[in-house]
FIVOSE-283526 format. One record per residue (C-alpha): residue number from 1; chain; x negated, y, z negated; residue in one letter. Coordinates in steps of 0.25 Angstrom, whole numbers, always signed. Example, Ala and Ser with C-alpha at 12.3 -4.5 7.8 and 13.67 -1.06 7.14 Angstrom:
% residues 2
REC,nr,kette,u,v,w,rest
REC,1,A,-49,-18,-31,A
REC,2,A,-55,-4,-29,S
***
This chain:
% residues 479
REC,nr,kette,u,v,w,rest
REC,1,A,-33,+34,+71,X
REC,2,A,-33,+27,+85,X
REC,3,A,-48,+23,+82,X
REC,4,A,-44,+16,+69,X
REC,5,A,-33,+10,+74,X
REC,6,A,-42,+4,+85,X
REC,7,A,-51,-1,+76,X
REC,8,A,-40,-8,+67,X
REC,9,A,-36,-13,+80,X
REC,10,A,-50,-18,+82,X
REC,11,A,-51,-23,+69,X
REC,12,A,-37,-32,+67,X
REC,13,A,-39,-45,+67,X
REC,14,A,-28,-49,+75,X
REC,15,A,-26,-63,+71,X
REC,16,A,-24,-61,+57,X
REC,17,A,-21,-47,+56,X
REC,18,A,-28,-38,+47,X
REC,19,A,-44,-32,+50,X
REC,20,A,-58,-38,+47,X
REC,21,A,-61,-52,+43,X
REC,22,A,-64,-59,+30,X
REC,23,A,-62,-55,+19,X
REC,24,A,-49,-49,+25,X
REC,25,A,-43,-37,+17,X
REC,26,A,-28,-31,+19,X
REC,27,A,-34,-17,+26,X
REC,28,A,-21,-10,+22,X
REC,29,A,-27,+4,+25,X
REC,30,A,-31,-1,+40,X
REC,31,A,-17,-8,+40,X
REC,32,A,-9,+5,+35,X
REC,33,A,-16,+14,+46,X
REC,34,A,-11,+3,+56,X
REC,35,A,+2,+6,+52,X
REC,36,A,+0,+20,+51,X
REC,37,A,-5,+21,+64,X
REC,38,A,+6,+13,+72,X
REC,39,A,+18,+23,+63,X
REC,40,A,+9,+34,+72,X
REC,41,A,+6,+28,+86,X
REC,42,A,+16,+17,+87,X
REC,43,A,+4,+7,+90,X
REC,44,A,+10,-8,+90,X
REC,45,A,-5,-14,+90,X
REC,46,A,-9,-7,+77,X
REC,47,A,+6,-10,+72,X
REC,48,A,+4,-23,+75,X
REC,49,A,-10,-25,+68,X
REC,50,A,-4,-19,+56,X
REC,51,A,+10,-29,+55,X
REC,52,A,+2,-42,+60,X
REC,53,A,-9,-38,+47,X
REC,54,A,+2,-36,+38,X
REC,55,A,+10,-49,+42,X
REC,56,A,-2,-58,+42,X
REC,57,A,-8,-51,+28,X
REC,58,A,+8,-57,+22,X
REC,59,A,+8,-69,+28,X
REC,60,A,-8,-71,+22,X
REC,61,A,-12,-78,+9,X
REC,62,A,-17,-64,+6,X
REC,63,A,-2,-60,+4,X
REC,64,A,+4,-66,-9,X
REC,65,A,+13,-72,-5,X
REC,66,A,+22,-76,-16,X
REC,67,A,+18,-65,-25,X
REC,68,A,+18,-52,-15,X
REC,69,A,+4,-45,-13,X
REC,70,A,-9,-45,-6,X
REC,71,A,-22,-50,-10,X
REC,72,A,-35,-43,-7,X
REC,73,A,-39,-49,+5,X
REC,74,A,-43,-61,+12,X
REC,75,A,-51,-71,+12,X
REC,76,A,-49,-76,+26,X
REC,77,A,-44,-71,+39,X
REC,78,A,-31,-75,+40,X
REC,79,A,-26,-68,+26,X
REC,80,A,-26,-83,+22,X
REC,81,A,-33,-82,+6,X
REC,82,A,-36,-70,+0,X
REC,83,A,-43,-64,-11,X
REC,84,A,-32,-66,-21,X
REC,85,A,-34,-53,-27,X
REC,86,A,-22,-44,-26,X
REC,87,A,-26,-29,-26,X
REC,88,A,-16,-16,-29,X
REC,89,A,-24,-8,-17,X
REC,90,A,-21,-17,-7,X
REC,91,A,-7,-20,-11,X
REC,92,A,-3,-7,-11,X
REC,93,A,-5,-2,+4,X
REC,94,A,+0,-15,+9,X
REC,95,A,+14,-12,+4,X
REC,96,A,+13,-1,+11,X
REC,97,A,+10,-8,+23,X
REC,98,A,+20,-18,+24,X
REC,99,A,+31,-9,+18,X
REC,100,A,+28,+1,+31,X
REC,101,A,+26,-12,+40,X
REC,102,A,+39,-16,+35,X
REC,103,A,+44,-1,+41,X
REC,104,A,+39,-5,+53,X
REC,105,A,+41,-18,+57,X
REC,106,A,+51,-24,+46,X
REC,107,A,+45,-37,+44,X
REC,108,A,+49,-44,+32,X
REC,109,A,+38,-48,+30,X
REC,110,A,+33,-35,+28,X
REC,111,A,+44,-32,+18,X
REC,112,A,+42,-44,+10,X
REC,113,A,+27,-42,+7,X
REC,114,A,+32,-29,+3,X
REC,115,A,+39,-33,-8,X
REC,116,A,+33,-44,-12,X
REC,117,A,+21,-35,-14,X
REC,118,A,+28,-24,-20,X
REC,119,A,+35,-35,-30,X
REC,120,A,+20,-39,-34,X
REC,121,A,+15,-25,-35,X
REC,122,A,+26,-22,-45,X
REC,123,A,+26,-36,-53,X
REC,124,A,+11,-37,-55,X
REC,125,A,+3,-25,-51,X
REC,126,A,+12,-14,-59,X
REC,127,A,+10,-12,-73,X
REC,128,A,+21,-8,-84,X
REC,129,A,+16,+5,-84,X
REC,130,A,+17,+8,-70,X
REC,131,A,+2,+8,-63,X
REC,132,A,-3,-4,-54,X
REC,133,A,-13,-13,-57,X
REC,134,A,-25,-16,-49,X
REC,135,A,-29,-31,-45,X
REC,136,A,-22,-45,-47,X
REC,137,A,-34,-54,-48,X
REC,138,A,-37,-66,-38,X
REC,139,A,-41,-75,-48,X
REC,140,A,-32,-83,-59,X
REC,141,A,-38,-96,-67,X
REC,142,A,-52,-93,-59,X
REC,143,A,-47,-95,-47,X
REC,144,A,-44,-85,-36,X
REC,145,A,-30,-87,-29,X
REC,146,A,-27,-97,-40,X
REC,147,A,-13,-89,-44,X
REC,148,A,-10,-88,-27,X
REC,149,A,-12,-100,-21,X
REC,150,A,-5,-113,-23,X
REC,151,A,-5,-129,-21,X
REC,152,A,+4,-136,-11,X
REC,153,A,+11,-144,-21,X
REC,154,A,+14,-134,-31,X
REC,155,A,+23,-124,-20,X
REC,156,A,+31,-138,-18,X
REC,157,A,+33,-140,-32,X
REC,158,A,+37,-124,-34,X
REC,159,A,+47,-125,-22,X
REC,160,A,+59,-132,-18,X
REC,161,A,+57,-142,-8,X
REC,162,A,+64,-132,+4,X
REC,163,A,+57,-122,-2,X
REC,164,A,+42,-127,+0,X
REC,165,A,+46,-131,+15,X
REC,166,A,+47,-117,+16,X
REC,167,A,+36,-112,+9,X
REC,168,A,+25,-124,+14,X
REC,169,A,+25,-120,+27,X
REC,170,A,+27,-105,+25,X
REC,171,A,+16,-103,+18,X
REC,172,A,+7,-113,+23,X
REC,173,A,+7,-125,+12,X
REC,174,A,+7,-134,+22,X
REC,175,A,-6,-132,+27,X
REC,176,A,-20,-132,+22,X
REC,177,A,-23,-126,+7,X
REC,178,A,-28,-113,+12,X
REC,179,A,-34,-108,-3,X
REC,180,A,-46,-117,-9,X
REC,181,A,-42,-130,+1,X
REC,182,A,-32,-135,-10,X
REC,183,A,-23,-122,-11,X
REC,184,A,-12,-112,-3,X
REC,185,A,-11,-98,-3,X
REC,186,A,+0,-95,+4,X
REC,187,A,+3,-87,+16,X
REC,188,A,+13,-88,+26,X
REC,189,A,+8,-97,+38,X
REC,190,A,+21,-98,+45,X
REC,191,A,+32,-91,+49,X
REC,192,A,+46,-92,+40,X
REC,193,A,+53,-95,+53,X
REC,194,A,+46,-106,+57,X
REC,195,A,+47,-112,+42,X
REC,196,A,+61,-111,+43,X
REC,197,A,+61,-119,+56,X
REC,198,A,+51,-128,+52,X
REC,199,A,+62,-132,+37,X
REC,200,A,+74,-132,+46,X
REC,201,A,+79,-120,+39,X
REC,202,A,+83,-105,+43,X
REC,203,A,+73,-94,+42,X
REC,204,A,+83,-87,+32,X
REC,205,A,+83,-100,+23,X
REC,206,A,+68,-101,+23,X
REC,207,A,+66,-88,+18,X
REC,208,A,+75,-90,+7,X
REC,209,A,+68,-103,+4,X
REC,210,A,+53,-96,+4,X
REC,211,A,+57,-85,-5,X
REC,212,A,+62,-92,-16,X
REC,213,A,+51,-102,-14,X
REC,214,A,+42,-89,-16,X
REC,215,A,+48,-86,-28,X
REC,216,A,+46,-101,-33,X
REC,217,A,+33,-100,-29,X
REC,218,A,+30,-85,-38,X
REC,219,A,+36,-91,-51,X
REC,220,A,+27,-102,-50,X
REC,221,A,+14,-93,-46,X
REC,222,A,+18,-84,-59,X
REC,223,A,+15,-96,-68,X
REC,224,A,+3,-96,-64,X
REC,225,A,-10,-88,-71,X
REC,226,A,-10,-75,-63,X
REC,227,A,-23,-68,-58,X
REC,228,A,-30,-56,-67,X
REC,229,A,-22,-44,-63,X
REC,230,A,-32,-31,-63,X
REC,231,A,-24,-20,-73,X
REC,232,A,-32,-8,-69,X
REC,233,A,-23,+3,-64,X
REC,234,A,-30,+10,-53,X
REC,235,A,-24,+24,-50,X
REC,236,A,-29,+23,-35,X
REC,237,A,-23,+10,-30,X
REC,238,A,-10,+13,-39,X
REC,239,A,-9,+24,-30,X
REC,240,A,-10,+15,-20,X
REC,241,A,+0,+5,-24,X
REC,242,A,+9,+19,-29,X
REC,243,A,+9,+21,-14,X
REC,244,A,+12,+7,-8,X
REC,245,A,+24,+3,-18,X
REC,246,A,+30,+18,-15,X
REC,247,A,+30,+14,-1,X
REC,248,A,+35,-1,+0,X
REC,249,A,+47,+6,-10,X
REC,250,A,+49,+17,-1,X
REC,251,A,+51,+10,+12,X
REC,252,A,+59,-2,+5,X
REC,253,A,+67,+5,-3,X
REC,254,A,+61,-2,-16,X
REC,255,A,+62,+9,-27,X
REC,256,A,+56,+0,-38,X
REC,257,A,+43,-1,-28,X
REC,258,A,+44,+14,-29,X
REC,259,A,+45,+14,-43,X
REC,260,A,+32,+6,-45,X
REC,261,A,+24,+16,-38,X
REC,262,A,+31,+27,-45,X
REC,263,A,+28,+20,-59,X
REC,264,A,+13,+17,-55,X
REC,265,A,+14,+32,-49,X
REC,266,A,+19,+37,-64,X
REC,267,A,+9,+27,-71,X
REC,268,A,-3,+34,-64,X
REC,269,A,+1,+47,-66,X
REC,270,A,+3,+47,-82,X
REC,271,A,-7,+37,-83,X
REC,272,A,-19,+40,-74,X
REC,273,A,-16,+55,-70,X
REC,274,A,-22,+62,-83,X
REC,275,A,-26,+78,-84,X
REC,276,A,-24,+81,-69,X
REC,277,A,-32,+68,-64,X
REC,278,A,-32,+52,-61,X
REC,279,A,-37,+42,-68,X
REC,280,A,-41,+29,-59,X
REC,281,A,-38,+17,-69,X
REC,282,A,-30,+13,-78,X
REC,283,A,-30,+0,-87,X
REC,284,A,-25,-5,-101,X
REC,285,A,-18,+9,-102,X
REC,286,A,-33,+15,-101,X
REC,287,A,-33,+26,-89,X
REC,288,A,-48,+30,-84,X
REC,289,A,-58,+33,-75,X
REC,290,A,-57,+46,-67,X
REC,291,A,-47,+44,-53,X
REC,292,A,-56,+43,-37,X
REC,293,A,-51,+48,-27,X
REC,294,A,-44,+35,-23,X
REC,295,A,-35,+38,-36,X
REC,296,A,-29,+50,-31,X
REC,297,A,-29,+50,-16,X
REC,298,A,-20,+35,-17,X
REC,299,A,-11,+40,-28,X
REC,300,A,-9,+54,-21,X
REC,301,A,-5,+43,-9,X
REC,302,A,+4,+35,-17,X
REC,303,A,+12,+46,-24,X
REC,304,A,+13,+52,-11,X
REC,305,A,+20,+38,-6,X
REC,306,A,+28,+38,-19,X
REC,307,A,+34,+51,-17,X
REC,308,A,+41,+47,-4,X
REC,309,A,+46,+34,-10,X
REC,310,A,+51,+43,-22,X
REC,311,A,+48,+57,-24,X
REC,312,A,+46,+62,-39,X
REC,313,A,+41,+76,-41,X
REC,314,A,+30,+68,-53,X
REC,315,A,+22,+62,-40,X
REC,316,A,+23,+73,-30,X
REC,317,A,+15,+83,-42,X
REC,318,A,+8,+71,-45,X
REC,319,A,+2,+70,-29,X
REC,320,A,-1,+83,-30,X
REC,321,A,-9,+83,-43,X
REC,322,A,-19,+71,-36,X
REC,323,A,-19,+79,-25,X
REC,324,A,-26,+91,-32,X
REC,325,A,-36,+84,-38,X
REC,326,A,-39,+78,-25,X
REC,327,A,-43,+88,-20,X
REC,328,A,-51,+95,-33,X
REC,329,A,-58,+83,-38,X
REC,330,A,-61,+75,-26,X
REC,331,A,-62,+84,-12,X
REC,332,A,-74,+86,-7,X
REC,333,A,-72,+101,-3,X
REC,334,A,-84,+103,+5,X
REC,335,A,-83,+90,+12,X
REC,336,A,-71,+86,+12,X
REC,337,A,-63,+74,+8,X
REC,338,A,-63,+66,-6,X
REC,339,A,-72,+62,-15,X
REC,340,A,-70,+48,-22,X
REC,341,A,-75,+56,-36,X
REC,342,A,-69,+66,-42,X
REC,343,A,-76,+79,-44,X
REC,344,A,-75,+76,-58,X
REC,345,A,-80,+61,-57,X
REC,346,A,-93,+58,-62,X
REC,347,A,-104,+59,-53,X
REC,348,A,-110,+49,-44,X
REC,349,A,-120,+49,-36,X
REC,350,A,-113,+47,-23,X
REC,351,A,-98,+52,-23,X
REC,352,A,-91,+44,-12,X
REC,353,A,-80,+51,-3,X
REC,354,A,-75,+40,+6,X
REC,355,A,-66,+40,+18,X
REC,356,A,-66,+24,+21,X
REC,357,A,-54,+13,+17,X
REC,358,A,-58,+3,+10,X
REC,359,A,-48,-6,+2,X
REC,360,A,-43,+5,-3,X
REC,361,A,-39,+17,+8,X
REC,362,A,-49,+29,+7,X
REC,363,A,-47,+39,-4,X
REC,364,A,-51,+50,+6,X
REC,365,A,-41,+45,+17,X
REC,366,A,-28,+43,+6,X
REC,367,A,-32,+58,-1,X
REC,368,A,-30,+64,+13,X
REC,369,A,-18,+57,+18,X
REC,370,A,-11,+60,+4,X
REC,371,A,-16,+74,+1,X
REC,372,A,-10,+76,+16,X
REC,373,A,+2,+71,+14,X
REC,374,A,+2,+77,+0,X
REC,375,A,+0,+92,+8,X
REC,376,A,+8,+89,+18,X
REC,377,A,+20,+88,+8,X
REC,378,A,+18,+98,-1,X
REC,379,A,+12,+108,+8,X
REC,380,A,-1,+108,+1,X
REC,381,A,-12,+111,+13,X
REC,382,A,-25,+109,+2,X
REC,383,A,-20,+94,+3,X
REC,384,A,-22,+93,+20,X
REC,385,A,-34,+103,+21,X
REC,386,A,-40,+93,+10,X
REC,387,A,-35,+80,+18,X
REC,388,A,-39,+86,+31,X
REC,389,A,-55,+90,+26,X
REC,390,A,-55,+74,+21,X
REC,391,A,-51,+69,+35,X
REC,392,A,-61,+78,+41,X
REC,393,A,-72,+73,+32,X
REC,394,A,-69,+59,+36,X
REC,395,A,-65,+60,+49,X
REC,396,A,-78,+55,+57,X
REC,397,A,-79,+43,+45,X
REC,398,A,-63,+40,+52,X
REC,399,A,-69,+41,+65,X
REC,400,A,-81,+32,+62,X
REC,401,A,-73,+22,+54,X
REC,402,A,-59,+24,+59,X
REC,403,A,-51,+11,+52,X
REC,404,A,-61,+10,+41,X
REC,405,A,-53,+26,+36,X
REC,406,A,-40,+22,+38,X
REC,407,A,-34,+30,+28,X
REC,408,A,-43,+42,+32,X
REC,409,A,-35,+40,+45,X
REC,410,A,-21,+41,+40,X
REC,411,A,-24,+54,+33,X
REC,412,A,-30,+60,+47,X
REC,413,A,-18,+54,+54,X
REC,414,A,-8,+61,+44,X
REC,415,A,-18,+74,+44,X
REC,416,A,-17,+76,+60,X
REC,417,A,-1,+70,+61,X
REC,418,A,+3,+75,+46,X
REC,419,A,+17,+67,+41,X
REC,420,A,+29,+72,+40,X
REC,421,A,+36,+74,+28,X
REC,422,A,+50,+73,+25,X
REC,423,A,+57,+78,+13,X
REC,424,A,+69,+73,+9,X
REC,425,A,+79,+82,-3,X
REC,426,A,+90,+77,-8,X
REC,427,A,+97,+67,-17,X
REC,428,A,+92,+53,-20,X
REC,429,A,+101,+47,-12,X
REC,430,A,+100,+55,-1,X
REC,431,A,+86,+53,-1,X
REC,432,A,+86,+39,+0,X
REC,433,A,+92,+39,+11,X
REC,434,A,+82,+48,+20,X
REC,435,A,+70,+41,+13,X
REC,436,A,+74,+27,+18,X
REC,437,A,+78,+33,+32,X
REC,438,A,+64,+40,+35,X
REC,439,A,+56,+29,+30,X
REC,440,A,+51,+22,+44,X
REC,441,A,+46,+35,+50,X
REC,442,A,+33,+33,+48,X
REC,443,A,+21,+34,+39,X
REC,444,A,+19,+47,+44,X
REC,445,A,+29,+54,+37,X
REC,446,A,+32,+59,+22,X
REC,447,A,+45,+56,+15,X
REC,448,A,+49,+63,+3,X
REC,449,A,+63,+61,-4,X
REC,450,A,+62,+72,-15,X
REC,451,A,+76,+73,-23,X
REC,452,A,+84,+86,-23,X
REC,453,A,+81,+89,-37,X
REC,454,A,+65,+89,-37,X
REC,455,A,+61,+103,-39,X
REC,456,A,+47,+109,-39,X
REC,457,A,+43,+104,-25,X
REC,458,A,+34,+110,-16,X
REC,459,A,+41,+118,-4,X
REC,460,A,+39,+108,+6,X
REC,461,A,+45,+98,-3,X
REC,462,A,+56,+106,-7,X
REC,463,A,+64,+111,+4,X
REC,464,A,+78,+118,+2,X
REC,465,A,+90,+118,+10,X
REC,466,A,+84,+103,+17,X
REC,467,A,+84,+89,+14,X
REC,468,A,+75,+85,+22,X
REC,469,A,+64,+91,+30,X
REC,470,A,+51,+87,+35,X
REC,471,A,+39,+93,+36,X
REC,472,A,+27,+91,+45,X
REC,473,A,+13,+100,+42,X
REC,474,A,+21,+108,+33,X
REC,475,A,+32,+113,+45,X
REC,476,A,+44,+109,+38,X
REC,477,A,+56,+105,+48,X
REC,478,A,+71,+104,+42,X
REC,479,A,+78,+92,+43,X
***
């Protein structure tokens, strides 16, 4: 862990924020070990690398900033242009991110990109039935950008005279055309503050002026054609995005955010879960294509994140279902770790079994973090001596290539300091209560809020005489 965090240190690019050079991509799974990291050292230089990324990634063009969400990535160094595609996977982690940034620091900013993100995942990326869709395209009319970006005069004509002297030098109107020498995309170039001064107006009064100048600003953007939205429902980034909209709820209190992911959770499950296995796609109603390994591993993530926003007994037997399968059609028993196959896929003629983050955080590294977890709270030891033989296996790749197996990282993190888990019994309201309460401890711990009238729990879940207890590698302590 201290070798990958020197390496991130190495890599950041301390002007900008962020790692690498162009094209520059968001590097959530980097970023979410950062944070990981400083919950467990207290190392300001690594907390520091990870709020100065996130705030320059939201002040950037590759931030939407009137429509909430980030683009793929961009096209210059200063988070300036981006490729205009907006993509479920990265979108995901990133609420994440800022919501437990916004834990930390409780930057508005933080928040704001919360829910502006959150509102866009529910208002475009969500169908009516409940799953989330895949891409939104960066092209509209041929042109890439063409639905973001915007001419000088048209802001002015959209806006009330005090409102554009607000939003010209906020988001850098004033300058240059920054997109195609004749357009803006905009990003944020200046602080509020100092807009405030520069109009002669409050800080207070200039916010006011900017948000509804924003939403000025979206109603005349919705009149335009929007880009092509990819309808495909992919199990594995849903699991993803299960995960990231059941944490922003949990840690802002937003139970419609929970709801979402409990509706993409239930759309999966009656949808793409069929005869005791996944399905990776779903389009036009048509569910197919036999689950990988990255299907499983990142929904067995999400309903894990899920069941600490809201616990229902549906999710827990539905974790422990993926689980199994896990392990029967994707362990590789005499060497260890996961295969990207199943057992039952046809065969190929190299079956690949990685430990490396890509885009995406490795299937190997997020099926050992979540089996652990998932053994840790319901006592199963298959689930850790399975995690731990996939650790071993990768442990010299981890070593080689520290920052490049973030995700492999966390799980051996959690394996040798496994969390503690705290189980909450009683009525809702009580509940409540002792949720919001524990919620800045760390993400090192497990919090599960299960009502007093679930029944059919496993022992450590289901405690008697106690309303709350934690445990800690299976010692249980009263509390």
């Amino acid at each position: 862990m201290v070798d990958a965090a020197a390496d991130l240190k190495n890599r950041f690019d301390a002007e900008h924020g962020g790692f690498g050079g162009v094209p520059k991509f968001l590097h959530p799974t980097e970023l979410e070990f950062c944070l990981r990291h400083y919950w467990a050292s207290k190392d300001q230089e690594i907390l520091n690398i990870t709020t100065y990324s996130l705030e320059k990634m939201a002040k950037g063009g590759i931030y939407d900033q009137i429509g909430g969400g980030f683009c793929r990535y961009s096209t210059d160094q200063q988070w300036s242009i981006p490729h205009f595609e907006k993509m479920l996977y990265d979108n995901a982690p990133l609420l994440r991110l800022y919501a437990d940034a916004w834990l930390i620091t409780s930057d508005p900013l933080f928040k704001r990109v919360v829910e502006e993100s959150a509102e866009w995942v529910t208002r475009e990326m969500q169908s009516s039935l409940g799953g989330y869709y895949s891409t939104i395209d960066a092209d509209s009319e041929n042109e890439e950008g063409r639905f973001y970006v915007w001419e000088r005069d048209q802001v002015e004509r959209t806006l009330a005279p005090e409102e554009y002297a607000v939003v010209a030098p906020y988001y850098g109107l004033l300058r240059q055309p920054n997109f195609e020498r004749q357009y803006w995309n905009l990003e944020i170039v200046q602080p509020l503050m100092k807009t405030a001064e520069d109009a002669g107006i409050c800080q207070e009064e200039a916010q006011q002026r900017l948000t509804i100048a924003r939403s000025k600003l979206f109603v005349e953007r919705e009149s335009r054609v929007h880009p092509g939205r990819d309808e495909k429902i992919l199990t594995s980034w849903n699991g993803l995005m299960i995960k990231g909209m059941a944490h922003a709820g949990r840690v802002f209190g937003r139970n419609d955010w929970v709801c979402s992911a409990t509706e993409a959770a239930d759309f999966i499950r009656s949808t793409l879960w069929r005869d005791g296995a996944l399905l990776a796609t779903c389009k036009d109603g048509k569910a197919h294509l036999n689950a990988y390994l990255d299907d499983y591993a990142f929904l067995l993530d999400g309903l894990l994140e899920l069941m600490q926003a809201e616990f229902r007994q549906v999710d827990l037997d539905f974790a422990v279902a993926l689980a199994e399968v896990l392990l029967e059609q994707f362990e590789d028993e005499q060497s260890g770790g996961f295969f990207f196959t199943g057992h039952q896929h046809e065969k190929l003629i190299h079956r690949p079994k990685s430990g490396h983050d890509n885009s995406i955080p490795s299937g190997n590294g997020v099926a050992a973090y979540s089996l652990q977890r998932l053994g840790h709270l319901i006592g199963e030891t298959r689930y850790l001596k399975t995690a731990e033989r996939t650790i071993s296996l990768f442990y010299p790749v981890m070593l080689g290539h520290s920052s490049s197996c973030c995700s492999l990282l966390t799980a051996l993190e959690e394996a040798l300091a496994p969390p503690q888990v705290v189980i909450l019994r009683g009525s809702a309201e009580n509940l409540t209560g002792w949720q919001e309460a524990l919620l800045p401890i760390s993400a090192h711990t497990m919090v599960l809020a299960v009502p007093s009238g679930v029944s059919d729990l496993p022992v450590s879940l289901n405690k008697t005489g106690r309303d709350r207890w934690s445990c800690q590698r299976f010692g249980m302590s009263g509390r």
